[in-house]
C-alpha positions in Angstrom: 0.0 0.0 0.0 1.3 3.5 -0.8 0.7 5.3 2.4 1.1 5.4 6.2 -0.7 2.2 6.9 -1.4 2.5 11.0 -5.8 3.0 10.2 -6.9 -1.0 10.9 -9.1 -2.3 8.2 -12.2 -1.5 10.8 -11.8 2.5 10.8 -12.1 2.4 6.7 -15.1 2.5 4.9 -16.2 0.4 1.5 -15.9 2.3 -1.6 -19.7 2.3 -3.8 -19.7 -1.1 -5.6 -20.2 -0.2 -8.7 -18.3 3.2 -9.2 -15.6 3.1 -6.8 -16.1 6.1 -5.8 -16.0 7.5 -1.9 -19.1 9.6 -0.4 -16.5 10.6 2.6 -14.9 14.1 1.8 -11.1 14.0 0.9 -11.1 10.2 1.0 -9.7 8.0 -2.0 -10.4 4.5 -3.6 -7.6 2.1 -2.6 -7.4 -1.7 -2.7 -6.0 -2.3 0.6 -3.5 -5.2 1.3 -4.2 -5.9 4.5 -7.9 -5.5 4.6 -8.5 -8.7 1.8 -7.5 -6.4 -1.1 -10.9 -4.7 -0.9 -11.3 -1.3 -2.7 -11.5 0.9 0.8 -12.0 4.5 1.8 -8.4 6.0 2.4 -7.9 9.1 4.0 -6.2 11.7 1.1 -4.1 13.2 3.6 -2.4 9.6 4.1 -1.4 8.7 0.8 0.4 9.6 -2.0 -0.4 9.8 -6.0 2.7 9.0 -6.9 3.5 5.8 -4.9 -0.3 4.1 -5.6 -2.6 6.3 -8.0 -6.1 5.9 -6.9 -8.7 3.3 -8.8 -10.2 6.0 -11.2 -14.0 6.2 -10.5 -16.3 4.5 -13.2 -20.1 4.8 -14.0 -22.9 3.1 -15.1 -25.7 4.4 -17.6 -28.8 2.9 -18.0 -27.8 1.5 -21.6 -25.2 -1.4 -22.3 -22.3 0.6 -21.3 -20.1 -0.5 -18.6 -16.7 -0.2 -16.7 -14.4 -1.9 -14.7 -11.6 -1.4 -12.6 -8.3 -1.0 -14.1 -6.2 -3.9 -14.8 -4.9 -5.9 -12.2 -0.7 -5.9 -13.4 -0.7 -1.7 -13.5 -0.4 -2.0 -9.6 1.7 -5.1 -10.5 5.6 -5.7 -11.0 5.5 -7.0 -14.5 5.5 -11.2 -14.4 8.6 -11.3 -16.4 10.5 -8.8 -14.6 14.0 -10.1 -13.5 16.3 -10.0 -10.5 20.1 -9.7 -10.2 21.7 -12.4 -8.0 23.7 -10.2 -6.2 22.8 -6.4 -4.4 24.0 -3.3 -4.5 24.4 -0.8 -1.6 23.1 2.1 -2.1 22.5 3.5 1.2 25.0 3.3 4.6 26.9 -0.1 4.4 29.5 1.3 6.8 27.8 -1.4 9.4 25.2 0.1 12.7 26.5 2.9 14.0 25.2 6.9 14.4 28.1 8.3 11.4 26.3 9.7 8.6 27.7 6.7 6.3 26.1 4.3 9.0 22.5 3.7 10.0 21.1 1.8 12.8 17.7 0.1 12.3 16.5 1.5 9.2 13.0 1.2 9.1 11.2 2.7 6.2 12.2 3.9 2.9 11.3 6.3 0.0 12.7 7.0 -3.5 11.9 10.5 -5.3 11.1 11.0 -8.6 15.2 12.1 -8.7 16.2 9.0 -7.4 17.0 10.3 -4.0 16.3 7.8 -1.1 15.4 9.0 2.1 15.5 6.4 5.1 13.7 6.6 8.4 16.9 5.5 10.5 14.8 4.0 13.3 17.1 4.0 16.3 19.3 7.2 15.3 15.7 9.2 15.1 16.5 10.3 11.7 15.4 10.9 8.2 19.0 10.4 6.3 19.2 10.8 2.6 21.6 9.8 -0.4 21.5 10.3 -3.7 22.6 8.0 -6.3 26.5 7.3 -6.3 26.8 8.9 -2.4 29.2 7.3 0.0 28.0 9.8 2.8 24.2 10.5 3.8 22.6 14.0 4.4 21.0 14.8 7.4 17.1 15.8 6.1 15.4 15.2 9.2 15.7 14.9 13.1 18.6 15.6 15.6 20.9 12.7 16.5 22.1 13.1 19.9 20.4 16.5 21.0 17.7 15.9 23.6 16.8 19.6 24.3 16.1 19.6 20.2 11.9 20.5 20.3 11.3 18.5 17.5 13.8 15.4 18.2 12.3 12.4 16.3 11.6 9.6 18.5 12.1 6.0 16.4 10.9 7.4 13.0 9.1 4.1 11.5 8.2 5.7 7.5 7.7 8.3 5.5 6.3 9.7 2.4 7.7 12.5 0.4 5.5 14.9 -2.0 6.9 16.5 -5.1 7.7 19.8 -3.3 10.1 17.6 -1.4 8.0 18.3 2.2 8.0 14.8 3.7 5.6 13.6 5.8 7.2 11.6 8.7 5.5 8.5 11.2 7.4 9.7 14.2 6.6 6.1 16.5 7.9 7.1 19.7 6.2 10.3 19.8 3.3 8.6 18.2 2.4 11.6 16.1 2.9 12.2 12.2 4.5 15.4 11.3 4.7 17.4 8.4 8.7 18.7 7.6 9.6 21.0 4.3 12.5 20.7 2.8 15.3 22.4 4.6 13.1 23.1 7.1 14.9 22.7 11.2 11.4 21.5 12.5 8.4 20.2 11.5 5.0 20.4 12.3 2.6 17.6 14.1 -0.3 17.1 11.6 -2.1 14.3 14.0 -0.9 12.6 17.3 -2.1 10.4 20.3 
């Protein structure tokens, strides 16, 4: 699923039969993984166009017209696709540590549409960064260290980022999700305990 995922399958409503469509403001038409695959009522503000594009809502006239969902292999990895046998790293590798070349229970991951990857380094309550061909990380998100910080992240478990590069952070300890632009020092609870 492309979004934060911590809603259980009984806080989401069914999307119309027939249309897909939601009657909940701001909501979205998802087939949700953990809820049977059932096309579900997902909250806007949780997920993101770019990681799962929503099922596009269909109608029904009264004549012989009709419409279906799309196609099951567009949210798919193609049946043919191939692996390499052996891995490349492309982010830390430097074994666990708190060094910016070293992460320590990374969690969750994103890639850009620039081919940026940002990790959610769990236990060093940061959002770290590299882009392609980097030996060294970027500090995007969080204080290591700094307990008087205001905004410290405590065990950061994903995130999401949108195309104005704000990324939108599940911050586990705190249990809260925050809101943090780019370059920004802090960021801003959108929703907590």
């Amino acid at each position: 699923m492309c979004g934060f995922r911590w809603l259980t399958c009984s806080e989401l409503n069914s999307c119309m039969p027939n249309t897909h469509m939601c009657l909940e403001p701001n909501h979205v038409c998802v087939h949700h993984p953990d809820c049977q695959d059932l096309p579900l009522c997902y909250p806007l503000a949780m997920t993101s166009h770019e990681l799962c594009p929503p099922i596009s809502p269909t109608t029904t006239t009264t004549t012989t017209t009709t419409s279906s969902p799309p196609p099951e292999s567009d949210n798919k990895l193609c049946l043919t696709a191939t692996w390499a046998t052996n891995g490349i790293t492309v982010a830390g590798g430097k074994g666990f540590g708190h060094e910016l070349d070293q992460l320590a229970d990374p969690y969750g991951i994103f890639l850009d549409v620039n081919d940026i990857i940002y990790v959610a380094d769990r236990s060093n309550h940061r959002i770290v960064t590299w882009k392609q061909g980097d030996l060294v990380g970027q500090l995007a998100a969080g204080v290591t260290w700094d307990i008087n910080r205001k905004m410290l992240l405590n065990m950061p478990q994903d995130l999401v980022v949108d195309h104005n590069g704000t990324m939108y952070i599940t911050d586990g300890g705190n249990k809260r999700l925050l809101r943090w632009p780019r370059g920004a020092q802090d960021g801003e609870t959108m929703a907590d305990d």
